[in-house]
VEXDRENPA-927631 format. One record per residue: residue number from 1; chain; y, x, z of N, C-alpha, C, O, CB in turn. Coordinates in pm, whole numbers, plus 50000, padded with zeros to 5 digits. Glycine has a CB too. Layout:
<pts>
  nr kette   nc2   nc1   nc3  cac2  cac1  cac3   cc2   cc1   cc3   oc2   oc1   oc3  cbc2  cbc1  cbc3
 NUM     A     Y     X     Z     Y     X     Z     Y     X     Z     Y     X     Z     Y     X     Z
...
</pts>
This chain:
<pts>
  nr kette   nc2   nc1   nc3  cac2  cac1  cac3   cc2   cc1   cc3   oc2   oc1   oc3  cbc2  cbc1  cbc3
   1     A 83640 07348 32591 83779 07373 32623 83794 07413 32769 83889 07370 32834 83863 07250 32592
   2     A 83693 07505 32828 83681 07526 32969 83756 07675 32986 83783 07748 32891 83515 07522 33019
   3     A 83781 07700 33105 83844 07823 33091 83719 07940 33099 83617 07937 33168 83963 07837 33211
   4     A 83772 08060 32988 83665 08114 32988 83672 08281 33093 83757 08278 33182 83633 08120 32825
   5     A 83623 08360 33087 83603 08458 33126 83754 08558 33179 83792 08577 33295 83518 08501 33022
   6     A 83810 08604 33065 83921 08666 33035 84035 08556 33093 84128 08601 33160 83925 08703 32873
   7     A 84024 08386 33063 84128 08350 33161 84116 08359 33301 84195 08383 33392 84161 08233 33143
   8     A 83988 08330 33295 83948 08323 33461 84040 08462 33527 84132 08448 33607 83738 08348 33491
   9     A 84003 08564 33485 84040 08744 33555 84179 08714 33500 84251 08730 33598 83941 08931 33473
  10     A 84259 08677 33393 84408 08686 33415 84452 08634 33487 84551 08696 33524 84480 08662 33341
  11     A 84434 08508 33561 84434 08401 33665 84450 08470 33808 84546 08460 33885 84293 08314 33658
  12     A 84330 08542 33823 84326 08616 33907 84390 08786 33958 84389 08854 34061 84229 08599 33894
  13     A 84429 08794 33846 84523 08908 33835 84641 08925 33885 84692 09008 33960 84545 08928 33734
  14     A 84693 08785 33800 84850 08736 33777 84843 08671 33975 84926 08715 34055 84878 08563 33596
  15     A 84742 08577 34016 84747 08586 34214 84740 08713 34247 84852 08760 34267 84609 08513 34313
  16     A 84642 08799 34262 84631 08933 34344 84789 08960 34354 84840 08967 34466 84535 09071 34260
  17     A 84884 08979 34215 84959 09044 34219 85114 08977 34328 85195 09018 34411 84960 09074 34075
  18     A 85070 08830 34242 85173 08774 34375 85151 08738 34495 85254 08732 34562 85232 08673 34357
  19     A 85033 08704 34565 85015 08732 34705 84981 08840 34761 85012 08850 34880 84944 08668 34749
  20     A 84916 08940 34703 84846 09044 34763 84734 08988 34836 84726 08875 34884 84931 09124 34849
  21     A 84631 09099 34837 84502 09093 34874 84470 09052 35002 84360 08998 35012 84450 09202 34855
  22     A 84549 09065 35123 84564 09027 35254 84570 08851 35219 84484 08764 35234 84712 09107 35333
  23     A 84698 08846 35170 84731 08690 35134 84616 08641 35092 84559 08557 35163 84840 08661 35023
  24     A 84568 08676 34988 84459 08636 34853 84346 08598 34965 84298 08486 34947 84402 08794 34714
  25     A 84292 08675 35085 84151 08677 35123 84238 08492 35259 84165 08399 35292 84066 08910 35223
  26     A 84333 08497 35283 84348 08391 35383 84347 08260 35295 84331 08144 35333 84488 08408 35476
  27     A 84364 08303 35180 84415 08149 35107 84234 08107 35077 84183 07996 35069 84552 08169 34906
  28     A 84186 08207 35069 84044 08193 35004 83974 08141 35110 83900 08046 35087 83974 08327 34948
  29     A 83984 08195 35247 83927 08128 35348 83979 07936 35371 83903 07840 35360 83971 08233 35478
  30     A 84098 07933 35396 84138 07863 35413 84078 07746 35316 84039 07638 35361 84244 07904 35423
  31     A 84075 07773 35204 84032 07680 35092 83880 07699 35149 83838 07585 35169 84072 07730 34911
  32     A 83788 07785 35180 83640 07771 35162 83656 07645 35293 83628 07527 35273 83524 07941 35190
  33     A 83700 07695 35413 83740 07582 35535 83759 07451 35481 83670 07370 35505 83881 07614 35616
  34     A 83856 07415 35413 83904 07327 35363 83751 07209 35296 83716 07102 35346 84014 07404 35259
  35     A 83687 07283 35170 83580 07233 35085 83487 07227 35241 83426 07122 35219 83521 07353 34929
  36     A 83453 07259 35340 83366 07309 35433 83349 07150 35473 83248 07081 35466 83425 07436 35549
  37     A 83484 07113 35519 83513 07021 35614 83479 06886 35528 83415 06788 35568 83669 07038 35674
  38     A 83556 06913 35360 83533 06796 35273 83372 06724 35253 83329 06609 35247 83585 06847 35133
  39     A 83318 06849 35247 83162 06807 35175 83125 06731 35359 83067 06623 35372 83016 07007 35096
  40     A 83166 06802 35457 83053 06733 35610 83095 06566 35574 83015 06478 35542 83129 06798 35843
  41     A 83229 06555 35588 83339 06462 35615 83211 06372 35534 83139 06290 35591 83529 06489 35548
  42     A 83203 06413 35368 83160 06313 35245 83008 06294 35336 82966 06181 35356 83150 06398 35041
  43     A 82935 06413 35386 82798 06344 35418 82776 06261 35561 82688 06178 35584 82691 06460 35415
  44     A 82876 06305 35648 82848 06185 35722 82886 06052 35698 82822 05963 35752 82886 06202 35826
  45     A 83010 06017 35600 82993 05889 35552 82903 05838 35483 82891 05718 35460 83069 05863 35501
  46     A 82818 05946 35435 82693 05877 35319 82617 05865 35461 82576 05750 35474 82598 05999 35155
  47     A 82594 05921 35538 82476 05881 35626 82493 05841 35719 82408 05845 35808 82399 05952 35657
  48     A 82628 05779 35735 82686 05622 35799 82636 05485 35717 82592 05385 35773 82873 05615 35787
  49     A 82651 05502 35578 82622 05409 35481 82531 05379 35499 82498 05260 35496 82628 05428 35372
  50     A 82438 05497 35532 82304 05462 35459 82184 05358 35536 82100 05272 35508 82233 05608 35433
  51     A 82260 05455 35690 82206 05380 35824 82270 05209 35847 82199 05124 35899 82263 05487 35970
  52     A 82384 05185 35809 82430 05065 35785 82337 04969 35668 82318 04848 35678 82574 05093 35744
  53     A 82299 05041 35580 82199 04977 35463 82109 04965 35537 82099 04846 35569 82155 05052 35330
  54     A 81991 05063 35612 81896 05061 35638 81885 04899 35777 81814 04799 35784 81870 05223 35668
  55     A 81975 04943 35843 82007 04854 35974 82013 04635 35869 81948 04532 35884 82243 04947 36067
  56     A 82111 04673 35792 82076 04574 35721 81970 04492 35681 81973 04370 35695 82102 04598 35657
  57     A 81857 04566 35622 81757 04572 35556 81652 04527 35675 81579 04428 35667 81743 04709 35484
  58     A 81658 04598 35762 81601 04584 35864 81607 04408 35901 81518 04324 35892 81667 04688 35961
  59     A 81729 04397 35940 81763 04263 36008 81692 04130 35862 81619 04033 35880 81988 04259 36045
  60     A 81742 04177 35748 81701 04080 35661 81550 04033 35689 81504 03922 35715 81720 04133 35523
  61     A 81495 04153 35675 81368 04120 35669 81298 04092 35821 81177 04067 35829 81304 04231 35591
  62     A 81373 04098 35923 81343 04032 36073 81362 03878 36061 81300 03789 36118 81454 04094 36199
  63     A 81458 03871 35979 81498 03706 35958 81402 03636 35918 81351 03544 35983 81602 03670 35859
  64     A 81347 03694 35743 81256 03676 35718 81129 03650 35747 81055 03557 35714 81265 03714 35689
  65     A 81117 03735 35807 80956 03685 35921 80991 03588 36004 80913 03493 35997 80886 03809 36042
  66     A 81064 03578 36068 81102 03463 36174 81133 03320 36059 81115 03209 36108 81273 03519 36286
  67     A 81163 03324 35956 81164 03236 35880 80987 03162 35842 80930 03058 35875 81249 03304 35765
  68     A 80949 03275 35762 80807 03222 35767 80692 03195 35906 80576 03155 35917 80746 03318 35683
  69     A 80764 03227 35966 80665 03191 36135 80710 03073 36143 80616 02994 36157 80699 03285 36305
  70     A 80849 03002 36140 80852 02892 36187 80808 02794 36065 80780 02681 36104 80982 02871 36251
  71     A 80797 02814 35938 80740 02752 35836 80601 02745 35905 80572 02663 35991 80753 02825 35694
  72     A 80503 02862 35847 80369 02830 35934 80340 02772 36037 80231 02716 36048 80318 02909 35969
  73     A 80471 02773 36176 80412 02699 36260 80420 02512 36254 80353 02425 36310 80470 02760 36378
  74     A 80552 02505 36141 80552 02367 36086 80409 02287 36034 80342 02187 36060 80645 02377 35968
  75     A 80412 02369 35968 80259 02353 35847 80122 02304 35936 80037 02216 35925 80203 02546 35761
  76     A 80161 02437 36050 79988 02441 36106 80015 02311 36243 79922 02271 36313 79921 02660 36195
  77     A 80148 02265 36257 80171 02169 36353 80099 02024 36286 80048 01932 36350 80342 02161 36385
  78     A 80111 02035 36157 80136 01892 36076 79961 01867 36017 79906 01764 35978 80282 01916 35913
  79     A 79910 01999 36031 79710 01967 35977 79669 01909 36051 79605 01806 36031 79587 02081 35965
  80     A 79703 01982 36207 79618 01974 36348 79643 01813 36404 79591 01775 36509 79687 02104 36479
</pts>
C-alpha cells in the first residue's frame, strides 16, 4: 500500500505546478538542510551515549579491581 510510481510524478506535478521550479528547488534545499542537521544532531547523541556507556564501564570495572585488590590483600594479610 506504498505509493507507487505514477503517484509519486502526480505528487510532483500537482507541486511543480503550485510553487514553481524556483520555489520547488528552495523547499528541496531547505528540507535536504533540515534532514542534514537531523541525522548530525541523532549521531552526536549516539556518540554522547556511547562515550557515557563506555566511561561507565570503564569506572565499573576500576571498582572492580580495586575491589579484588583489597580482598587479596585481606587474604594474603591473614596466611602471612
Amino acid at each position: 500500500m506504498g505509493i507507487g510510481f505514477r503517484e509519486l510524478l502526480v505528487i510532483l506535478v500537482i507541486a511543480l505546478v503550485l510553487f514553481g521550479a524556483k520555489k520547488l528547488k528552495n523547499i528541496g534545499s531547505d528540507l535536504g538542510g533540515a534532514v542534514r542537521g537531523f541525522k548530525k544532531a541523532m549521531s552526536e547523541g549516539e556518540d554522547e551515549q556511547n562515550q557515557q556507556l563506555t566511561d561507565l564501564t570503564r569506572s565499573a570495572k576500576d571498582a572492580e579491581f580495586q575491589e579484588r585488590a583489597a580482598a587479596a590483600s585481606k587474604t594474603d594479610g591473614k596466611s602471612g
